[in-house]
C-alpha positions as CSV (number, residue, x, y, z in Angstrom):
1,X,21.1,11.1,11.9
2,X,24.1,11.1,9.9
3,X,22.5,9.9,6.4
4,X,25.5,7.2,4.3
5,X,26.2,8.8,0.7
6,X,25.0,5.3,-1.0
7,X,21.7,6.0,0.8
8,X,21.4,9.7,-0.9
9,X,22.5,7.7,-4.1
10,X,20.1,5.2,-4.3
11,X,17.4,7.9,-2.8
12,X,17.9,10.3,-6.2
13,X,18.2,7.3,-8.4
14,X,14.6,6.2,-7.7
15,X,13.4,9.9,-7.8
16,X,15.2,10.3,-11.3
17,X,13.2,6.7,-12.7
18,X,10.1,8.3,-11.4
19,X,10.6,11.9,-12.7
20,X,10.7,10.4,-16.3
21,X,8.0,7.8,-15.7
22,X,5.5,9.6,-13.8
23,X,3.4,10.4,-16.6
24,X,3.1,7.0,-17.6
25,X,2.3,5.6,-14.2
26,X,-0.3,8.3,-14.0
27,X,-1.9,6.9,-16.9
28,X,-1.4,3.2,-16.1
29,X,-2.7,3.3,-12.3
30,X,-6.3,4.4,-13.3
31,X,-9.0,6.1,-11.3
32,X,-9.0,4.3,-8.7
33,X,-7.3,1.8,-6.2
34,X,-7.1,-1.6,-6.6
35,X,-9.6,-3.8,-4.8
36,X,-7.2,-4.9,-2.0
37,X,-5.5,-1.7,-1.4
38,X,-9.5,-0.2,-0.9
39,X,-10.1,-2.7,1.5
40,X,-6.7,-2.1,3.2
41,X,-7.2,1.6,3.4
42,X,-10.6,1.4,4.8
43,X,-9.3,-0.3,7.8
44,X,-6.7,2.0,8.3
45,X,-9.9,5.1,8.0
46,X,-12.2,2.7,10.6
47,X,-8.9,2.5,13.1
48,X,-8.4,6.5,12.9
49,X,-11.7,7.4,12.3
50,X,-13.3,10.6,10.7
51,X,-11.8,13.7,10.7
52,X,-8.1,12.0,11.4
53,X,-5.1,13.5,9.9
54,X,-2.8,11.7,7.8
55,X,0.7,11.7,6.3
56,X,0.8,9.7,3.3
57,X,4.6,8.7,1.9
58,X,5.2,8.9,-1.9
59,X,1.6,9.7,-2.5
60,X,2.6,9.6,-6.5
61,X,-0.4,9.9,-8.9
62,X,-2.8,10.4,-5.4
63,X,-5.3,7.8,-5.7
64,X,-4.9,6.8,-2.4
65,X,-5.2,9.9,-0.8
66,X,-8.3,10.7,-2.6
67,X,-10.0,7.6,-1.1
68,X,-8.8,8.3,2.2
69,X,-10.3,11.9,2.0
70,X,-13.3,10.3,1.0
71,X,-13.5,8.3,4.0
72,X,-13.2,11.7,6.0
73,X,-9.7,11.8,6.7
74,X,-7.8,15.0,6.1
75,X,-4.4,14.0,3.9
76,X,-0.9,15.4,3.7
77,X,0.1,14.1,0.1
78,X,3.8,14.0,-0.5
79,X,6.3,13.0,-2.9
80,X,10.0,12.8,-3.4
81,X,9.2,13.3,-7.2
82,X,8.2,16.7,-8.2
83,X,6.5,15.5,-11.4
84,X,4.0,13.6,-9.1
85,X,3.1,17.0,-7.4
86,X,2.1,18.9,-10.8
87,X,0.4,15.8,-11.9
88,X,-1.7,15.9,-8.6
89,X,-2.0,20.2,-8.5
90,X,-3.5,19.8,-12.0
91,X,-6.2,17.7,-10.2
92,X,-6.5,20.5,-7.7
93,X,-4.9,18.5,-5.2
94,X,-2.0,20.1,-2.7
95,X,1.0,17.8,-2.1
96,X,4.7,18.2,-0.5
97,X,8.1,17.1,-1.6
98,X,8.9,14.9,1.1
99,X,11.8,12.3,0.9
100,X,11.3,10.0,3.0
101,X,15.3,9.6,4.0
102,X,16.5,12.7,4.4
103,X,13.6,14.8,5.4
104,X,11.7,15.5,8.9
105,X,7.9,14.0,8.7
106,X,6.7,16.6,10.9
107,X,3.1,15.4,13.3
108,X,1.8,14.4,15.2
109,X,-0.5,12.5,12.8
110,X,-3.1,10.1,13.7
111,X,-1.9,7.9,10.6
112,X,0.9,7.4,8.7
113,X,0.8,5.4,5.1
114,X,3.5,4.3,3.0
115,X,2.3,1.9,0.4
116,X,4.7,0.2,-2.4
117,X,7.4,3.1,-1.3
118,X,9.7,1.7,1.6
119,X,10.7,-1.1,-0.1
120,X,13.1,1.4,-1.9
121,X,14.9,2.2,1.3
122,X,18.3,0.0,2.0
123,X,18.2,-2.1,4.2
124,X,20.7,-0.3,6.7
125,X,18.4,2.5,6.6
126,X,14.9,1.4,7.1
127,X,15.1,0.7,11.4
128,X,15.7,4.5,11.3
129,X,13.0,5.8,8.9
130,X,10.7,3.5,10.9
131,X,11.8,5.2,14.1
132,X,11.3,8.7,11.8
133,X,7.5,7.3,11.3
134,X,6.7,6.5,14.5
135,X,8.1,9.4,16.5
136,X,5.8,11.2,13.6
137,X,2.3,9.1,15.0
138,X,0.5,10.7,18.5
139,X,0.3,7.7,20.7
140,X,-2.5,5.4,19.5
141,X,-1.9,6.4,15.9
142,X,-1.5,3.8,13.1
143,X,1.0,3.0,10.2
144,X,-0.2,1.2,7.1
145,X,2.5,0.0,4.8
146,X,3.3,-2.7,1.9
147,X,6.6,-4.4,1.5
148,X,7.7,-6.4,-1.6
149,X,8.3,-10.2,-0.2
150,X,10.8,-12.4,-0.2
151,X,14.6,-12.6,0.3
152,X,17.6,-10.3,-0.6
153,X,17.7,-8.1,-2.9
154,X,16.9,-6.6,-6.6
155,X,19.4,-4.4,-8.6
156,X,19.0,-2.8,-11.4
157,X,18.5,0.5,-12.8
158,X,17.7,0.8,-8.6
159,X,17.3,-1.3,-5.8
160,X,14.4,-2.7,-4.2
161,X,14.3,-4.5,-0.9
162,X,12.5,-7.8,-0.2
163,X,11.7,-8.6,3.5
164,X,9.9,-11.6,5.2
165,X,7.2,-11.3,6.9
166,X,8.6,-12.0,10.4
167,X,11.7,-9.7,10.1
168,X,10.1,-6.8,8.9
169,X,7.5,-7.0,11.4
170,X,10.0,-7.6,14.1
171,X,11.4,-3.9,12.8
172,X,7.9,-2.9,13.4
173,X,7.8,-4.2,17.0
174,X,11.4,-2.2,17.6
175,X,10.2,0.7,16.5
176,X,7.5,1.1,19.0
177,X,4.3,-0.5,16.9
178,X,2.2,-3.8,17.5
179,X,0.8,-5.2,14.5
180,X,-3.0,-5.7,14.1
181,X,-3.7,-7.0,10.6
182,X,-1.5,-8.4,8.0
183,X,-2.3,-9.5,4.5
184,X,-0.1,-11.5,2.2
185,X,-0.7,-10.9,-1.8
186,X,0.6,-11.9,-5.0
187,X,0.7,-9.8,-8.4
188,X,-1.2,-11.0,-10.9
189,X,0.8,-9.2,-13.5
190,X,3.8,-10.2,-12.9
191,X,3.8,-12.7,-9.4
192,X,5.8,-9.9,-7.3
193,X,5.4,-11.3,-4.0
194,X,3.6,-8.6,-0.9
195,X,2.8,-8.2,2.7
196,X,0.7,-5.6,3.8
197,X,0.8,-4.3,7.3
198,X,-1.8,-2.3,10.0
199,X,0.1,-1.1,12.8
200,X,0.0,1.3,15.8
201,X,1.5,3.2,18.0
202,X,1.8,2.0,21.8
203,X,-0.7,4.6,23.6
């Protein structure tokens, strides 16, 4: 896959915000995951089941994973920022450098999870780096991800996506998953709109 330069563009510029703000999100995200993320990840460990293994997608301060290796599933952590891998090898914890964009996911994995990450991927990428994920899951496996809501998108420093429900599982659907479970959330900080989806891999 021939990767467009304004995707490698936007790719380093989120990597560069979270280089310089990693320490600060480690500090801000606390111990543990929120309440609704728990719940969402626990579904994802009852689909796989024990002993699974899992790729998770911008793993960042590793909260996540550690919950997910709680519930007996064995984690590859990875990152596109390389401040989020010291962060986590200070904890003892192993993680890749992993861009999701440009680099192969390797597998066959029984899970795949990419929470609060893919909504950084243009929009002219994404059907490709679902195809990437899916061709990454054994037959069976499952994909948990969140997407910011809405319409359009944000631009800024970087730019984030916002998808609708229906279209993005749609993309889903294309790339070879069926959708089990879907939540839809608000943020209470600051009313961010986001969907949540459980999906696997035809068998």
């Amino acid at each position: 896959m021939t990767i467009a330069a304004e995707a490698l563009k936007q790719s380093r510029k989120v990597v560069d915000m979270y280089e310089a703000y990693a320490d600060r999100y480690d500090e801000i995200v606390g111990t543990e995951p929120i309440e609704r993320v728990q719940a969402a990840l626990k579904r994802l460990a009852a689909e796989v089941g024990s002993g699974g293994k899992a790729l998770e997608i911008g793993s960042g301060a590793g909260r996540e994973a550690d919950l997910l290796e709680d519930l007996g599933l064995h984690v590859r952590r990875t990152d596109a920022t390389r401040r989020f891998l010291e962060i986590q090898a200070a904890r003892g914890k192993k993680a890749d450098l992993l861009d999701i964009v440009t680099d192969p996911l390797g597998g066959p994995y029984d899970a795949v999870v990419a929470l609060c990450v893919l909504f950084y991927v243009r929009r002219a990428e994404i059907a490709d780096v679902l195809g990437k994920i899916a061709r990454s899951l054994r037959p069976g496996g499952a994909f948990l991800v969140s997407m910011r809501h809405g319409d359009g998108e944000k631009n800024g420093d970087y730019q984030t996506v916002l998808w609708r429900r229906d279209d993005f599982a749609h993309l889903l659907e294309q790339a070879g998953m069926t959708v089990l479970w879907e939540e839809f959330a608000v943020n209470n900080g600051n009313g961010d709109e986001w969907i949540t989806f459980l999906a696997t891999k035809a068998a």
